[in-house]
C-alpha positions in Angstrom: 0.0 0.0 0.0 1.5 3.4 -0.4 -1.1 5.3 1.7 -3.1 4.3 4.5 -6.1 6.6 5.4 -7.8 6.2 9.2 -10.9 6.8 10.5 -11.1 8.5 13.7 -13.3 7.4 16.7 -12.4 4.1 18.0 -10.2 3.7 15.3 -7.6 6.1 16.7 -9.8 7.6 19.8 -11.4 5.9 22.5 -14.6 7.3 23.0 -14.6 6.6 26.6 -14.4 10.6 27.4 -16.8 11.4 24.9 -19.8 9.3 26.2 -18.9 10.1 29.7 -19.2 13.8 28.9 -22.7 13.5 27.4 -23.8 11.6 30.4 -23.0 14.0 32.4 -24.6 16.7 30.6 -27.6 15.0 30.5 -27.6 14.1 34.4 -27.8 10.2 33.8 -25.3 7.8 34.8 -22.8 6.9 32.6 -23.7 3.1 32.4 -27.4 4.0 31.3 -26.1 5.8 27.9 -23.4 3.4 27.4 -26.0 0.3 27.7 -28.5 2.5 25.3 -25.5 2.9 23.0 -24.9 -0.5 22.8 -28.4 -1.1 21.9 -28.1 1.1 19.0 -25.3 -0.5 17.5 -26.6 -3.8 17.7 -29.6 -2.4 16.0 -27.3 -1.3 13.2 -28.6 2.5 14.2 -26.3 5.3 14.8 -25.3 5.7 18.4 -26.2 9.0 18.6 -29.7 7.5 18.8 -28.8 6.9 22.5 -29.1 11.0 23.1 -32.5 11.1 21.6 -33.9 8.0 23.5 -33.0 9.7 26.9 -33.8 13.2 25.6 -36.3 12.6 22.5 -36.9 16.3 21.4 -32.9 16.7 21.8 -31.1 18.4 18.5 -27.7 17.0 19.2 -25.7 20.1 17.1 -27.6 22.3 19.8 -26.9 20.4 22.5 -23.2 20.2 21.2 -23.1 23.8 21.1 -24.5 24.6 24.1 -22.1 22.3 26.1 -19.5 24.4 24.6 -20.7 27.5 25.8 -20.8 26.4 29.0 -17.1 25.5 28.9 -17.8 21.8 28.6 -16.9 21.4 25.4 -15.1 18.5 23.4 -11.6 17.8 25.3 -8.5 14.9 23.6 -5.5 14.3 25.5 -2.6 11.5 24.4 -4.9 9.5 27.0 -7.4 9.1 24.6 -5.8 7.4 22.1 -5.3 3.9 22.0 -1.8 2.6 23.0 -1.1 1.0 19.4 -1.7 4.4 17.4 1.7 6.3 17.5 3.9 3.0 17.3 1.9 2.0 14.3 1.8 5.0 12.4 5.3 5.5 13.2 6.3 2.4 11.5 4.4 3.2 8.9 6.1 6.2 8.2 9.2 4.5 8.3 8.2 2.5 6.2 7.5 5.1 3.1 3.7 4.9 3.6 1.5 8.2 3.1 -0.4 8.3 6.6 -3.4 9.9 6.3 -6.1 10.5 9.6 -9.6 11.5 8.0 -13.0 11.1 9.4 -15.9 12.4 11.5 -15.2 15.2 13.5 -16.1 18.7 14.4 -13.2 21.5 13.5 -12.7 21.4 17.3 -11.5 18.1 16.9 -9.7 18.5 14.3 -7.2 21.1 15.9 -7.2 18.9 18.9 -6.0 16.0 16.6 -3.4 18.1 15.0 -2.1 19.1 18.5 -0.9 15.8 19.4 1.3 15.9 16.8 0.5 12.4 15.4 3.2 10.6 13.2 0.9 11.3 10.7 1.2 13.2 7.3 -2.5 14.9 7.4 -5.2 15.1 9.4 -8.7 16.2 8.6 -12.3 16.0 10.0 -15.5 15.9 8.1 -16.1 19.3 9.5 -13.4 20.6 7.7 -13.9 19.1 4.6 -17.9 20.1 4.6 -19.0 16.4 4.3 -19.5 13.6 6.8 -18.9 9.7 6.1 -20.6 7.9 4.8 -21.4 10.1 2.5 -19.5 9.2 -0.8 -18.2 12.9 -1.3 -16.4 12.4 1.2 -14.4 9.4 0.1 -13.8 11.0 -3.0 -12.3 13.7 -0.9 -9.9 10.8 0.9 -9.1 10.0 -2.9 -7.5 13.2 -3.4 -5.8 13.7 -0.3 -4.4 10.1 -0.6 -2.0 11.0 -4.1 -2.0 7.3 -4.4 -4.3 5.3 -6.8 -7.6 4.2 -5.3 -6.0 0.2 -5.7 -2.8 1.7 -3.8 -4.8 3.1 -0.9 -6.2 1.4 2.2 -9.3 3.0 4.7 -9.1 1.8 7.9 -11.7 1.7 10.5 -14.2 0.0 13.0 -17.8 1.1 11.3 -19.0 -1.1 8.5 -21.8 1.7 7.2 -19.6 4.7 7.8 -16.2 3.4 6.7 -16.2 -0.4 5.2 -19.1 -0.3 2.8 -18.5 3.4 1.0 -14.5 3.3 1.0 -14.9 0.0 -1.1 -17.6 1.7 -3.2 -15.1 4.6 -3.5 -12.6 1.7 -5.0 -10.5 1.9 -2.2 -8.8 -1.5 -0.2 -10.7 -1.7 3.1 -9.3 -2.9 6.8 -12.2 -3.4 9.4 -10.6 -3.0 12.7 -12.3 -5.0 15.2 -12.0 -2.3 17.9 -15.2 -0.5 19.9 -18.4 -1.2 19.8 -19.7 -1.3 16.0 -15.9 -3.2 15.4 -16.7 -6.0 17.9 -20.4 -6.8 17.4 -20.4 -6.6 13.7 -16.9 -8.1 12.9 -18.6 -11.8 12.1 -21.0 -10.3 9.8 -21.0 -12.1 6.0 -21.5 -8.5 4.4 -18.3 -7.0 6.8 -16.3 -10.7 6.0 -17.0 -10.3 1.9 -16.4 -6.2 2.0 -13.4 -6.4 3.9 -10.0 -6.7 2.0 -8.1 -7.1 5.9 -9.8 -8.1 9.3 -7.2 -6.8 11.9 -7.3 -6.5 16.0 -5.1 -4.0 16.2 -3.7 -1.2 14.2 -0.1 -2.5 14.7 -1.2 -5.5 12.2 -1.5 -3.0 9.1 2.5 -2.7 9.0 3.8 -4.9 6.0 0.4 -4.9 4.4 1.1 -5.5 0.7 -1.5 -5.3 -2.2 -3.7 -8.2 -2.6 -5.9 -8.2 -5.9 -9.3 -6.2 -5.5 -11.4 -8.4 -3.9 -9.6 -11.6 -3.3 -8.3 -12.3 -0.1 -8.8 -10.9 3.7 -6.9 -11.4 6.6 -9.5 -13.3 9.7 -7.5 -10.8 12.7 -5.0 -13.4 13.2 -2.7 -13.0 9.8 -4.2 -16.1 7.9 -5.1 -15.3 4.4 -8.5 -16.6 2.7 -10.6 -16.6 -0.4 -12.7 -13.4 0.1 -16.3 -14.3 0.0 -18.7 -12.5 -1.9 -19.5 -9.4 -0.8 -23.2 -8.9 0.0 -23.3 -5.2 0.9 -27.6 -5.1 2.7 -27.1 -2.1 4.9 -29.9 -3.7 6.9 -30.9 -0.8 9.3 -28.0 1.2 8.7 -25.3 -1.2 8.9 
């Protein structure tokens, strides 16, 4: 590969902090809107579902906004990142492989991103770009910013609707990390096991990754290669 692109949110970020922040603005205990997120992703809905079962006339930008202005806005710190992130993308660097960090994210995150000076050579939110996942402007934005054919270029991430699915309708190699919620529960899934060119644990895994031929073979997490099955792409409920 000559670049790899990652998606953000349990991809790179845990999104311990960020669920424990909402709970808190919201006055409930962290638990409840961790089991209610849960619930969503098992449903295949998106998790911000969770915020409008506890609080259904909720607008979530608003809310977002509002939690700002009362100085309780979005906060990253080298703790929220998972512990495989800068030795990976290191190596990958080292390596000679374009690292690029794009996915959903305010501007705030953004420039909270950029401050932790990742080993990486770009990082952008959806924000920024005007365009959230999965919409497929916005992999045709990760396209250009990748200066590597679409065949040359892998997406990375844990979300099979958001990342998986579009990136290879975009034409690009896919890696389904099996990491946070959406990762774990729908790593087994037939659609995620044909759509996926790489099934990894941990980012540390994508070092080395050569180019298979489109659509032929994924890795099952553990580094044994297989005949890709057929990819039947349903997006049943949002998946």
């Amino acid at each position: 590969m000559e670049t790899i692109v990652l998606g953000i949110g349990e991809t790179l970020v845990r999104d311990d902090r960020h669920w424990a922040s909402w709970a808190n603005w919201l006055g409930v205990p962290a638990h409840t809107l961790s089991a209610l997120v849960g619930a969503a992703v098992a449903q295949g809905r998106d998790a911000t579902d969770a915020l409008r079962v506890l609080r259904p006339d909720m607008d979530v930008d608003e809310a977002y906004l509002a939690r700002a202005a009362a100085g309780r806005g979005e906060h990253l710190d080298e703790s929220d990142l998972y512990p495989d992130v800068r030795p990976a993308l290191a190596e990958l660097r080292a390596a000679g492989v374009r690292v690029v960090v794009a996915g959903n994210g305010t501007v705030r995150a953004g420039e909270l991103l950029r401050a932790l000076d990742l080993p990486a050579d770009l990082v952008v939110t959806s924000a920024e770009w005007g365009v959230r996942k999965p919409d497929p402007a916005f992999f045709a934005r990760v396209v250009e910013v990748a200066e590597a054919e679409p065949s040359a270029t892998l997406y990375v991430g844990d979300h099979p609707a958001d990342d998986l699915f579009p990136a290879a309708a975009a034409g690009l190699r896919t890696a389904h990390l099996r990491r946070g919620a959406y990762g774990h529960w729908w790593a087994e899934h037939p659609d995620v096991v044909g759509a996926a060119d790489f099934r990894v644990n941990a980012l540390t895994e994508l070092v080395g990754v050569g180019s298979p031929p489109a659509r032929t073979a994924f890795e099952d997490g553990t580094g044994a290669v297989e005949a890709a099955r057929p990819a039947r792409v349903s997006y049943l409920r949002g998946l």
